[in-house]
C-alpha positions in Angstrom: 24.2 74.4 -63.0 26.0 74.9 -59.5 25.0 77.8 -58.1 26.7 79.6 -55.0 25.4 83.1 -53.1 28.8 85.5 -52.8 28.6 88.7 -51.4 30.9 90.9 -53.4 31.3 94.2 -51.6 31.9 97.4 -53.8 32.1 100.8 -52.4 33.2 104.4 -53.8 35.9 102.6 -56.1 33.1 101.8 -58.8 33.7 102.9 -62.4 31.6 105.9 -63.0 30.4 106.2 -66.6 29.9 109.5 -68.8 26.5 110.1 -69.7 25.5 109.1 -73.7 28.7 107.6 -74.0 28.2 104.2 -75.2 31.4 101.9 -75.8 33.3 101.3 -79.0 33.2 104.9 -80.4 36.5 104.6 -82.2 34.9 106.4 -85.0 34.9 109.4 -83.1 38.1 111.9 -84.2 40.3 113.2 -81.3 39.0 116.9 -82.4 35.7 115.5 -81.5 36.4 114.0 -78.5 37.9 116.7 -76.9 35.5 119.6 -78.1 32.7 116.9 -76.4 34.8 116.8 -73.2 35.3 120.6 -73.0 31.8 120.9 -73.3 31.1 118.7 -70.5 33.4 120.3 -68.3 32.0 123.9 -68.6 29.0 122.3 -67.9 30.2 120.9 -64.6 29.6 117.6 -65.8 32.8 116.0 -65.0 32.5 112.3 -64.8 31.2 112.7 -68.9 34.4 114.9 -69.7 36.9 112.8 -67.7 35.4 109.7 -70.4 36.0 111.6 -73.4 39.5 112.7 -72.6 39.9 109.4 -72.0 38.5 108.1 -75.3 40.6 111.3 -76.9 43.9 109.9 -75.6 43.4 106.5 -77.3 43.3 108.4 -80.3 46.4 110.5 -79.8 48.5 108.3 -77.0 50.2 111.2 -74.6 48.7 113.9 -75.8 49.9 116.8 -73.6 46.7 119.1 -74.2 44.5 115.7 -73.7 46.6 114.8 -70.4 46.5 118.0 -69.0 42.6 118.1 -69.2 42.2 114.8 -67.6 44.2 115.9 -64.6 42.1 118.9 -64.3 39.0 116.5 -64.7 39.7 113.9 -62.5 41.2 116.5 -59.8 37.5 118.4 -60.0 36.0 114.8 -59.6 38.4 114.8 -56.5 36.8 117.4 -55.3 33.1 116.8 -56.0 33.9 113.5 -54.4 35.5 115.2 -51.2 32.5 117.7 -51.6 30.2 114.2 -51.4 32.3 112.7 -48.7 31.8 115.7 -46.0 28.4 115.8 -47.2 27.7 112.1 -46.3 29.6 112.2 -44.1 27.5 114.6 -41.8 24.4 113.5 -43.7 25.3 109.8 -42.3 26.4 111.0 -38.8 22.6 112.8 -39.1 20.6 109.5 -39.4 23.2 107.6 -37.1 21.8 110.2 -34.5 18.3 110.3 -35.8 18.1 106.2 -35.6 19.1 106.6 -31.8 17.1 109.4 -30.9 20.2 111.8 -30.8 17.8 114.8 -32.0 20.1 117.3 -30.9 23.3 115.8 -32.6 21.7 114.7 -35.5 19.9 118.3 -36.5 23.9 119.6 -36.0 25.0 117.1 -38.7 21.9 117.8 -40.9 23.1 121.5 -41.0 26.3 120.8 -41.5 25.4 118.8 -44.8 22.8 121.8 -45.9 26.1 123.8 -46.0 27.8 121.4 -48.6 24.4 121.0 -50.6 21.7 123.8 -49.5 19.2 122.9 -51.7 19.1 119.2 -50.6 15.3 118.0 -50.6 16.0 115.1 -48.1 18.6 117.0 -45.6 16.0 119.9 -45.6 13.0 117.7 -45.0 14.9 115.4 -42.1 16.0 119.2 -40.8 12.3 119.7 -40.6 11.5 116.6 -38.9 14.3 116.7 -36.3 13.2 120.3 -35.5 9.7 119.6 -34.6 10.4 116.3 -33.0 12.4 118.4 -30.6 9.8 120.5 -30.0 7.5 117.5 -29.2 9.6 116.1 -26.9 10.5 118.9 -24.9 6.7 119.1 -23.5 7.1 115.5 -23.0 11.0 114.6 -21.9 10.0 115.8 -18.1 6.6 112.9 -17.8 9.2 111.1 -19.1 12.2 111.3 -17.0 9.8 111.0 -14.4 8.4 107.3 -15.2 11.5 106.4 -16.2 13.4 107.1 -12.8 10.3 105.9 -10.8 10.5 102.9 -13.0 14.6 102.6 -12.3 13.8 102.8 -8.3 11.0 100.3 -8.2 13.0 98.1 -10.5 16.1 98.5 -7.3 13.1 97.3 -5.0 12.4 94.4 -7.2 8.9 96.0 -6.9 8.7 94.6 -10.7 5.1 95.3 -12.0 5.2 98.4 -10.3 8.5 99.3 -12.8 7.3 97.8 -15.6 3.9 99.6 -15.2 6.0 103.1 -15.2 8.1 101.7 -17.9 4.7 101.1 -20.2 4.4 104.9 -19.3 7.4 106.3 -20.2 7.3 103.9 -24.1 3.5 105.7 -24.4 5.1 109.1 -24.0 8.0 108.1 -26.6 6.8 104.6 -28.3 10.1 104.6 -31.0 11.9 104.9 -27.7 14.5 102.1 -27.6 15.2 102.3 -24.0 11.7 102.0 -22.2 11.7 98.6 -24.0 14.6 97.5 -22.6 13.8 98.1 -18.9 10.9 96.5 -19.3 12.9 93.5 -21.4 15.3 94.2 -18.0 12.7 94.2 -15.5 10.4 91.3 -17.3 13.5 89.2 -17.1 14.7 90.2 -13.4 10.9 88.7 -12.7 11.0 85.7 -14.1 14.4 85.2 -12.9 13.3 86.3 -8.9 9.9 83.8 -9.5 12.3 81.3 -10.3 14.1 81.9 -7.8 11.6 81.8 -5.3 10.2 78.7 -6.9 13.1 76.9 -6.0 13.0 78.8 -2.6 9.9 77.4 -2.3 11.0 73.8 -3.5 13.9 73.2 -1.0 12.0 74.5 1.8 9.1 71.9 0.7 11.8 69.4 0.5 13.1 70.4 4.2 9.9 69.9 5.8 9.2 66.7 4.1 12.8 65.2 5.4 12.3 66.9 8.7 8.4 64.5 8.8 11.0 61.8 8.3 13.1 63.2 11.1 16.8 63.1 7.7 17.2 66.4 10.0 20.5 66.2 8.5 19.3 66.0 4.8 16.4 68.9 5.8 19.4 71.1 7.0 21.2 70.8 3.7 18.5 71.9 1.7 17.8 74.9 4.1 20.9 75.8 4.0 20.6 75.7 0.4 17.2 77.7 0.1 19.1 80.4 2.6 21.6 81.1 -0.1 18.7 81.9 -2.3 17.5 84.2 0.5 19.7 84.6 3.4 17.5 86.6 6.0 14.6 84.4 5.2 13.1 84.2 9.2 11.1 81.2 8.7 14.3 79.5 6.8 16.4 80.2 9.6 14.0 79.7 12.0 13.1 75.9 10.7 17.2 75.6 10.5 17.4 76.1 14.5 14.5 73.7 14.9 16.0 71.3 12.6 19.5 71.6 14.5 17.8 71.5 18.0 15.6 68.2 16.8 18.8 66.7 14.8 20.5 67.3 18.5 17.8 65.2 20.3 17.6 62.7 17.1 20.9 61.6 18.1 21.0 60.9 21.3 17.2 59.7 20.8 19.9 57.1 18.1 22.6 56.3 19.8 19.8 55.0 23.1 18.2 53.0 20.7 21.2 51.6 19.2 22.1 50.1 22.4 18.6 48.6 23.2 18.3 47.0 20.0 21.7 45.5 20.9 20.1 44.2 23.9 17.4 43.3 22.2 19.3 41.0 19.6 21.4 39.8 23.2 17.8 39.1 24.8 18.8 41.0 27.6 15.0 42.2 27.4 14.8 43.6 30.8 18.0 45.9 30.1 17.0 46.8 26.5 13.4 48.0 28.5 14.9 50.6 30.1 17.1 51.5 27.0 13.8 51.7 24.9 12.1 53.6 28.3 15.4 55.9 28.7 14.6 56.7 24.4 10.8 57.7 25.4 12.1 60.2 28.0 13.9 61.7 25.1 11.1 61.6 22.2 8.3 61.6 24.3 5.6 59.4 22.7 7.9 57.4 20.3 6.3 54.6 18.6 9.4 52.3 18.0 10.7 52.8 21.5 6.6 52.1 23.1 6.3 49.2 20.5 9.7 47.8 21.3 8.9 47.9 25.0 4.8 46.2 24.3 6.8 43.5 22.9 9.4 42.8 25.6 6.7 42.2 28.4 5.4 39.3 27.3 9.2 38.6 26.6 10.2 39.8 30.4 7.0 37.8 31.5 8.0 34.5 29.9 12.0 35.4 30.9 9.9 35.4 34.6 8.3 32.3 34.9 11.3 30.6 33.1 13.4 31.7 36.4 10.8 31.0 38.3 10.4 27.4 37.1 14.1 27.2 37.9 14.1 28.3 41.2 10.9 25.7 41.7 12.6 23.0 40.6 15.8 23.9 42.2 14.2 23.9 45.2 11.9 20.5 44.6 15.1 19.0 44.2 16.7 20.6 47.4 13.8 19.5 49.4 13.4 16.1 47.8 17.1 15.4 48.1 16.6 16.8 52.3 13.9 14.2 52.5 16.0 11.7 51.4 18.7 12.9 53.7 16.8 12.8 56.8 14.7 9.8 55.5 18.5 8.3 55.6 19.6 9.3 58.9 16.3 8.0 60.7 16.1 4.8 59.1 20.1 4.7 60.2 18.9 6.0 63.8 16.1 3.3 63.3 18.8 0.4 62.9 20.9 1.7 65.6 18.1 2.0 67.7 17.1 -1.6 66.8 20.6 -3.0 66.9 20.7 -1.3 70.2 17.4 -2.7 71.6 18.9 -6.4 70.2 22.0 -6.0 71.8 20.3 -5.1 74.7 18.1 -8.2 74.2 21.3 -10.4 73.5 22.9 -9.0 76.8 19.9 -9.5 79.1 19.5 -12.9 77.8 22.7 -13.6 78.4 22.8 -12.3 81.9 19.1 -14.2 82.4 20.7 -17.3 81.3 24.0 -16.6 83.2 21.4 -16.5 86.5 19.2 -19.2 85.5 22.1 -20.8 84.7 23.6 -20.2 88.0 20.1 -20.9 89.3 19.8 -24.0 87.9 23.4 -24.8 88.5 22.3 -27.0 91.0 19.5 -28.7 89.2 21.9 -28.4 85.9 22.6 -32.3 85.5 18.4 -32.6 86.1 17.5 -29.4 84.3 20.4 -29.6 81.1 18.2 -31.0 79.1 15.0 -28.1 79.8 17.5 -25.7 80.4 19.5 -26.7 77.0 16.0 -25.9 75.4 14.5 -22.9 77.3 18.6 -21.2 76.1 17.9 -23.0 72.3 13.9 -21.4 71.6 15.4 -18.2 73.8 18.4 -18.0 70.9 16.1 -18.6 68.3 13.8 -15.8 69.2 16.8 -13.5 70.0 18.3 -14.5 66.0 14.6 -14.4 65.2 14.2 -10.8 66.6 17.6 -9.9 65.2 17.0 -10.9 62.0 13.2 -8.9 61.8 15.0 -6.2 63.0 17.5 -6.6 60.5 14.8 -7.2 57.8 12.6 -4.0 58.8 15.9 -2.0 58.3 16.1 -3.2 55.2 13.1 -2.8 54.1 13.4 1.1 55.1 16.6 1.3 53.6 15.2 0.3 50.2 12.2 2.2 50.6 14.3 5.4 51.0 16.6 4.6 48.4 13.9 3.9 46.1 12.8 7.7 47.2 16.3 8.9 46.6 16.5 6.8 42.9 13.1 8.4 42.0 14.3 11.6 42.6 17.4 10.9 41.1 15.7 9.9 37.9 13.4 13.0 38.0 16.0 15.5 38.8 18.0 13.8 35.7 14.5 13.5 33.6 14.3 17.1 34.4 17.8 18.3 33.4 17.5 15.9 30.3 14.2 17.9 29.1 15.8 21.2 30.0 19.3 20.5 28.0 17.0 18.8 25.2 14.8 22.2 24.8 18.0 24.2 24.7 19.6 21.9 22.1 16.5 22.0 20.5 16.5 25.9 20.8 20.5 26.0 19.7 19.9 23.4 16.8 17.1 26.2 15.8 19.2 29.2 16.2 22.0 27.8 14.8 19.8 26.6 11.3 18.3 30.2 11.2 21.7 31.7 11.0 22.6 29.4 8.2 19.7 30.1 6.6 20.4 33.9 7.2 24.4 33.4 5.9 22.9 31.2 2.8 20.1 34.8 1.4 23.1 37.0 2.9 25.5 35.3 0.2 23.0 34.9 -2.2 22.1 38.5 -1.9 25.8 39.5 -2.1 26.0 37.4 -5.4 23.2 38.7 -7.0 24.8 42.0 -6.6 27.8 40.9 -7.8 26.0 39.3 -10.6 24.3 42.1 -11.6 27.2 44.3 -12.1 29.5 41.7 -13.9 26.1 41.5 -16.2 26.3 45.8 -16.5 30.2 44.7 -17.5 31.0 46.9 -14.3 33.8 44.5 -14.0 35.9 46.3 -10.7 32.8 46.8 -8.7 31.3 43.1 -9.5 35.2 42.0 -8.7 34.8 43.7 -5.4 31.4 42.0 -4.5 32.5 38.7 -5.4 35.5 39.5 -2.8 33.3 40.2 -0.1 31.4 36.7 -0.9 34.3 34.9 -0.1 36.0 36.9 2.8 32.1 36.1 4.0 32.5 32.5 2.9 35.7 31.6 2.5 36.5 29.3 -0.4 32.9 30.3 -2.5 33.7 28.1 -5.5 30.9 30.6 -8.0 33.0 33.1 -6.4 36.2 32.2 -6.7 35.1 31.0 -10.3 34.0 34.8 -11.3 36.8 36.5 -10.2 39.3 34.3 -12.0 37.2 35.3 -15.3 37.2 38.8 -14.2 41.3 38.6 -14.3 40.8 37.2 -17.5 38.5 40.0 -18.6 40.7 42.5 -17.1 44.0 41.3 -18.9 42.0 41.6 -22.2 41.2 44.8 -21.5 44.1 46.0 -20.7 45.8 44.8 -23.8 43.3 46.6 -25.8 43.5 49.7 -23.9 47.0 49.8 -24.4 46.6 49.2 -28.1 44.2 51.7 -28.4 46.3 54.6 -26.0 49.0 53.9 -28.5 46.8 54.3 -31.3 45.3 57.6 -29.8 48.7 58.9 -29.2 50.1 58.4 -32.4 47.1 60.0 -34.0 47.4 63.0 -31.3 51.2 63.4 -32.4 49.9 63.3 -35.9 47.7 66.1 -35.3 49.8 68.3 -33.3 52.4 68.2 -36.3 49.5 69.2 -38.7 49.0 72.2 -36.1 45.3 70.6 -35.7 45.0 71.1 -32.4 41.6 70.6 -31.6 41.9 67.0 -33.1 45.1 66.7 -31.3 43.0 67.2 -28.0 40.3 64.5 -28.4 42.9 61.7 -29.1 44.6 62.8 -26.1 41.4 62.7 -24.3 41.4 59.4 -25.9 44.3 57.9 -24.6 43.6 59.6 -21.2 40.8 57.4 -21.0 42.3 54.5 -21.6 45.1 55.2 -18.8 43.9 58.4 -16.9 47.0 59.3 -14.9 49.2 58.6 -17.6 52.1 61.9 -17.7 52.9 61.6 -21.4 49.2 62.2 -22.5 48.6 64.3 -20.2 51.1 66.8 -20.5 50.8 66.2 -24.4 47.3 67.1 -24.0 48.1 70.3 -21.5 50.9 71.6 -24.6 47.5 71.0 -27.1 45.5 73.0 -25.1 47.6 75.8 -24.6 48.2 75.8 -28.5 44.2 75.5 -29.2 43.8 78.2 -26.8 46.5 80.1 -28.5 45.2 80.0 -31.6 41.3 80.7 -30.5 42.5 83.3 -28.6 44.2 85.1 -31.9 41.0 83.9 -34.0 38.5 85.5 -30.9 40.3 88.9 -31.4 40.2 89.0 -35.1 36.6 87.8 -34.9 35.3 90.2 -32.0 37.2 93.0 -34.2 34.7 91.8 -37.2 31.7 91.4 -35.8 31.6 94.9 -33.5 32.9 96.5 -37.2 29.6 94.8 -38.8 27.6 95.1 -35.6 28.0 99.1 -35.9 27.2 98.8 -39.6 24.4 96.9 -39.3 22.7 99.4 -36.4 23.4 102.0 -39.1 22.1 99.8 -41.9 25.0 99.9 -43.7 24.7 96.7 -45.1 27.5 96.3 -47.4 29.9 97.3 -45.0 28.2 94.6 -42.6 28.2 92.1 -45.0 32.1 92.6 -45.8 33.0 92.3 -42.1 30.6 89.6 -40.9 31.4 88.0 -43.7 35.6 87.6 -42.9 33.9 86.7 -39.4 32.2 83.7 -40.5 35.4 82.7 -42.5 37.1 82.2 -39.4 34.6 79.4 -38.1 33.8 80.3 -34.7 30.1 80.9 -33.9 27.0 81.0 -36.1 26.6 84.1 -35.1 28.1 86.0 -38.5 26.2 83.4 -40.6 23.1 84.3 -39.3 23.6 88.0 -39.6 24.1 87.7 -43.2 21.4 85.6 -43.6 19.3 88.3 -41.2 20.8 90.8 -43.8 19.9 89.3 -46.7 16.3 88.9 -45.7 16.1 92.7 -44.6 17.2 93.4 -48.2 14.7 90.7 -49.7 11.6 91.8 -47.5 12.3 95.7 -48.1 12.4 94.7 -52.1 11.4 97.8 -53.7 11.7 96.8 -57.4 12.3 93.2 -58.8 13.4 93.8 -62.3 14.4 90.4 -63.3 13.4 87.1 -62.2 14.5 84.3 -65.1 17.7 83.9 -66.5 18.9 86.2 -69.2 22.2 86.1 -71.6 23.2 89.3 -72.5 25.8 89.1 -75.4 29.3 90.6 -75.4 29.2 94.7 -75.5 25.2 94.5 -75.4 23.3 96.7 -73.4 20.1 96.3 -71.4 18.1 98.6 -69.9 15.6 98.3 -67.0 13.1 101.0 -65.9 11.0 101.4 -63.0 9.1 104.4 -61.2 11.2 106.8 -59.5 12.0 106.0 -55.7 11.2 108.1 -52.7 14.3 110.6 -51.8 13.3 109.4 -48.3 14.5 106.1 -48.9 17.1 106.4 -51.6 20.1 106.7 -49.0 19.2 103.1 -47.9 19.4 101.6 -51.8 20.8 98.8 -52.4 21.0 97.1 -55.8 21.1 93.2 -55.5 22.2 91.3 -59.0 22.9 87.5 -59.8 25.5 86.9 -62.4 27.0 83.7 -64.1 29.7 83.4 -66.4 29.1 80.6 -68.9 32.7 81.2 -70.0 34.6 80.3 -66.7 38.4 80.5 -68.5 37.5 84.2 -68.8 37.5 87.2 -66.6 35.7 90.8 -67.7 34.2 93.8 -66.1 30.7 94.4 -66.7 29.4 98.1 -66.6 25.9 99.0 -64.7 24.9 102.8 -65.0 21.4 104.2 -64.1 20.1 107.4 -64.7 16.8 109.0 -65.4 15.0 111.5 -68.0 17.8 113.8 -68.3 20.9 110.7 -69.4 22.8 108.7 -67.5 23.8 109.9 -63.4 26.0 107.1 -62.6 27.3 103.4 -62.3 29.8 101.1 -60.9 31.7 98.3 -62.6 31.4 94.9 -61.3 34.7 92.0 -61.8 33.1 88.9 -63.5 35.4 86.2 -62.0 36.2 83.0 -63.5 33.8 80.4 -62.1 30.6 79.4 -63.7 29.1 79.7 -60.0 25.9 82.3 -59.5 27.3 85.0 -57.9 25.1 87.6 -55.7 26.7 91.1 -55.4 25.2 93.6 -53.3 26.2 97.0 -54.1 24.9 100.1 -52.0 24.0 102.4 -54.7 22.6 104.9 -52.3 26.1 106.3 -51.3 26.3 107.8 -54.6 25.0 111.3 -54.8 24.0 111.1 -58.3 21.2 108.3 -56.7 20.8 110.4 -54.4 19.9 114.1 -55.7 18.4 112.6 -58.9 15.3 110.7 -60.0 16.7 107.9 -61.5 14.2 105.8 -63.5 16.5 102.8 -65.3 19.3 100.6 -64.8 21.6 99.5 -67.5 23.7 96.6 -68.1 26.6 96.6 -70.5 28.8 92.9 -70.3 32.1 93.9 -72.0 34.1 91.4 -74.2 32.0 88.5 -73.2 28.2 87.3 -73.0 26.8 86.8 -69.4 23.8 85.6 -67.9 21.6 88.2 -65.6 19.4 85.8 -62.9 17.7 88.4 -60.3 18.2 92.1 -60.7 16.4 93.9 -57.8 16.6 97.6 -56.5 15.5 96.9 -52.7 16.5 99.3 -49.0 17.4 98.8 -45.6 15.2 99.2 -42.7 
């Protein structure tokens, strides 16, 4: 069997049924009826007459002595109930006051309600109450006052266990108190927020002083300028902000030095980046990088040195070898001069001795030709001879020093060759470590671009894959990804414009339907798929305004519901509260109404006073069951509520069924509750205390009378509010 909780909501509109009156007294005459009616009007008993005036007029349709005695009836029940309704009325006010300590107000409203009812047990006694209460707490409202406002002014100094301390004070003068719970709810809560507060105070400052150790004085800035939001005049904040600013000053010019030595550095210009590093140590006095940077470059310098030196020494070997040679030339040419000189010399006196021995032996020619003809032959042989010795020895020297000159030729060359050999060597080297570096840089750059076409972050890897070829131009893997990347993209873009379509259409589908909140997503959808696109988004800007429209016009209806049950529920006027949280929840905004019911309906179950059914129970058409328990405290009874379950196993059918209570003395009261046509359990909730008759009286039973139709009674339970 289905079975559904429904809060039906009945107030003073109840059917109110005349005591020992049971239904289907046709049998009765009309003389009867209305001689039992007149009786019950001289008694006062009004509700009992109006029924059998009632009954009397079936009997004798339009009656005029009959009619005339119901509209006297029902216009004295008029005025028992206005009678009732000023009484509750103040009697209601009363406890409203009472329930938030109003003493003063609430003894006003209690004497009010004496004056409608003077004899009223339960106004009398809460008269009592409210009157020595007062008493009480006018010896105590001064220690009171006084905690409280010390409390107030150490909770302004955020001096917060000092407040809550006076707060304690002022809930032990007054414990049922609302408001000394409160501030120290308040001031509890200001606490925690403030220890947060300077938890993360204490955080970001921790954080600046760990980024100032790495000398980020930029990143140690932000987060001081963060923690100084927290806590503006904070001295050491601001103080660590100047010293941050002054050290982020000399950071970067310490920077920008050292940017230009390592420059030098990578230039090997070592003596220049030296001072660089030296001109960064005047800055940041003890700096490791600059005083490790400048340990290395003087073995650098040193070797930079002797390699300038071994220039000049060779350059100058060369220089002197290649003078040597020079003047080793010129004196061997001297040497043959001289030589030729001393031959000539030779040849000439020879020729002038044999001229005068000729000219001696001119006369002894014809005798002496023949010794003479010799002496001149031997004397040219030796001068040729001597000639050609001379000639020899030159040439001898002239090989000699062109031998020198060849050998240093050949050195000087041998040299040169080494030297352009070690800095082809050295080029060769340089040149395969920047291949080697270009080959890890590319592969780097493709594994970056790998790993986001892997991610499927297709426009970043596109990018990266880019940058590989601007960096080598014509990268075939490259080149290769990016084509499939196109081809990616133009799939994608197909689908996305298949599914902004789609999204559009279902949008424009929705805003048609007036579902606005559906027509928002799908246009959240299609902006997705092409984010600046106008149509969406001013299709989604016309959705918003109508979703905001319409939540706006549900938000007042709803606020209006829940404040109306809010103030019912503080007063425990449950019914009421139900009713309005109830049309609340119907409009599907927050929990919030759905938990108050629940929050209601576990009030009622928890203050259960009497459970007088538990299992199911049929009750046949026009039977009547009756339910007793012990009378109930008049200090409760205001706060009654009766809680019943009914099914109707004939769902094509719809009937009133008629509850009454009453006690020793007959029947007080009832109500009459609508029996839909739905086989679902239904829970109605009925606040039987606003009758007066439940209220004045000890009622001791409750009566159930189905009319026309059998029903089935689940949980019938007499229970209070708080």
């Amino acid at each position: 069997m289905k079975k559904q909780i429904l809060f039906s909501l009945l107030f003073g509109t109840a059917l109110v049924l005349g005591a020992n009156v049971v239904q289907a007294q046709n049998a009765e005459s009309y003389e009867s009826l209305m001689r039992k009616g007149n009786e019950k009007f001289n008694a006062k008993d009004f509700i009992s007459a109006k029924t059998y005036y009632e009954m009397a007029l079936k009997q004798k349709s339009g009656d005029p002595t009959a009619k005339q005695k119901l509209t006297e009836t029902v216009k004295k029940i008029q005025e028992d109930g206005a009678r009732q309704e000023v009484f509750y009325a103040h009697l209601d006010a009363g406890d409203q006051y009472y329930g938030q300590q109003k003493y003063e107000e609430a003894l006003t409203e209690y004497e009010a309600a004496l004056k409608v009812f003077p004899e009223d047990k339960y106004v009398g006694g809460q008269a009592s109450a409210v009157r020595a209460i007062l008493q009480e707490r006018q010896d105590k409202q001064d220690a009171y006052d006084l905690a409280m406002s010390q409390g107030e002014a150490l909770l302004a100094e955020d001096n917060f266990d000092a407040a809550i301390m006076q707060f304690e004070t002022a809930k032990g003068i007054f414990p049922n108190d609302k408001l000394p719970k409160e501030k120290i709810a308040e001031a509890k809560q200001k606490k925690q927020l403030y220890t947060e507060k300077v938890t993360r105070f204490d955080n970001l400052m921790e954080e600046a002083r760990q980024f100032g150790l790495r000398k980020n004085y930029e990143a140690a800035i932000g987060k001081l300028d963060q923690a100084l939001e927290l806590f503006p005049d904070d001295m050491e904040a601001n103080a660590k902000r100047n010293e941050y600013l002054s050290a982020k000053g000399v950071a970067d010019q310490y920077n920008g030095i050292i940017a230009v030595a390592d420059q030098l550095y990578e230039n090997k210009a070592y003596k220049e980046a030296k001072v660089q590093y030296q001109s960064a140590l005047a800055v940041v006095k003890g700096d490791a990088y600059a005083t490790d940077m400048i340990a290395r470059l003087d073995p650098l310098i040193a070797e930079q040195d002797a390699e300038e030196a071994a220039r000049i020494a060779a350059e100058a070997e060369a220089a002197r070898l290649a003078a040597e040679a020079e003047a080793a030339r010129i004196a061997a040419e001297q040497e043959a001069a001289r030589l030729a000189a001393e031959a000539e010399a030779a040849r000439i006196a020879a020729e002038q001795e044999a001229a005068r021995l000729a000219a001696e032996a001119e006369a002894a020619r014809l005798a002496a030709e023949a010794e003479a003809a010799r002496i001149a032959a031997e004397q040219e042989a030796a001068r040729i001879a001597a000639e050609a010795e001379a000639a020899r020895l030159a040439a001898e020297e002239a090989a000699r020093i062109a031998a020198e000159e060849e050998a240093a030729r050949l050195a000087a060359e041998a040299e040169a060759a080494r030297i352009a050999a070690e800095e082809e060597a050295a080029r060769q080297a340089a040149l395969a470590a920047a291949e080697a570096e270009r080959q890890a840089t590319i592969k780097n750059m493709m594994d970056a671009a790998d790993a986001l076409f892997d991610q499927q972050e297709y426009a970043n890897a596109k990018v990266k894959y880019q940058e590989v070829v601007a960096f080598d131009e014509g990268n075939a893997a490259a080149t290769a990804k990016i084509r499939e990347i196109d081809g990616i993209f133009a799939q994608m873009a197909a689908e996305l414009e298949a599914n902004y379509n789609q999204a559009m259409s279902a949008g424009n589908s929705a805003m048609t339907a007036e579902n606005f909140a559906e027509a928002i997503a799908q246009y959240q959808t299609a902006l997705a798929y092409k984010p600046e696109d106008p149509t969406a988004a001013a299709q989604l800007a016309i959705a918003q305004k109508s979703e905001s429209d319409r939540i706006a016009a549900l938000r007042s209806q709803y606020e209006k519901f829940v404040k109306e049950g809010d103030a019912n529920f503080k007063t425990n006027t449950f019914d009421k509260a139900i009713e309005a949280y109830t049309k609340a929840e119907e409009l599907g905004l927050e929990t919030y109404p759905t938990e108050m019911i629940a929050r209601i309906s576990e009030i009622i179950e928890q203050n259960k006073l009497y459970e007088l059914n538990s299992e199911p129970l049929m009750l046949a058409a026009g039977e009547a069951k009756r339910f007793e328990f012990n009378k109930i405290d008049v200090a409760v009874r205001r706060s009654n509520y009766i809680i019943i379950k009914v099914r109707n196993p004939h769902p094509e059918k719809t009937f009133p069924m008629i509850v009454s209570f009453g006690g020793a003395g007959g029947k007080n009261g009832g109500f009459v509750l609508p029996i839909a046509s739905t086989e679902e359990e239904k829970t109605f909730i009925f606040r039987i205390g606003s009758q007066y008759k439940w209220f004045s009286e000890d009622n001791t039973w409750i009566e159930i009378i189905s009319e026309n139709n059998e029903v089935e009674i689940g949980k019938l339970e007499v229970s209070r509010s708080n």
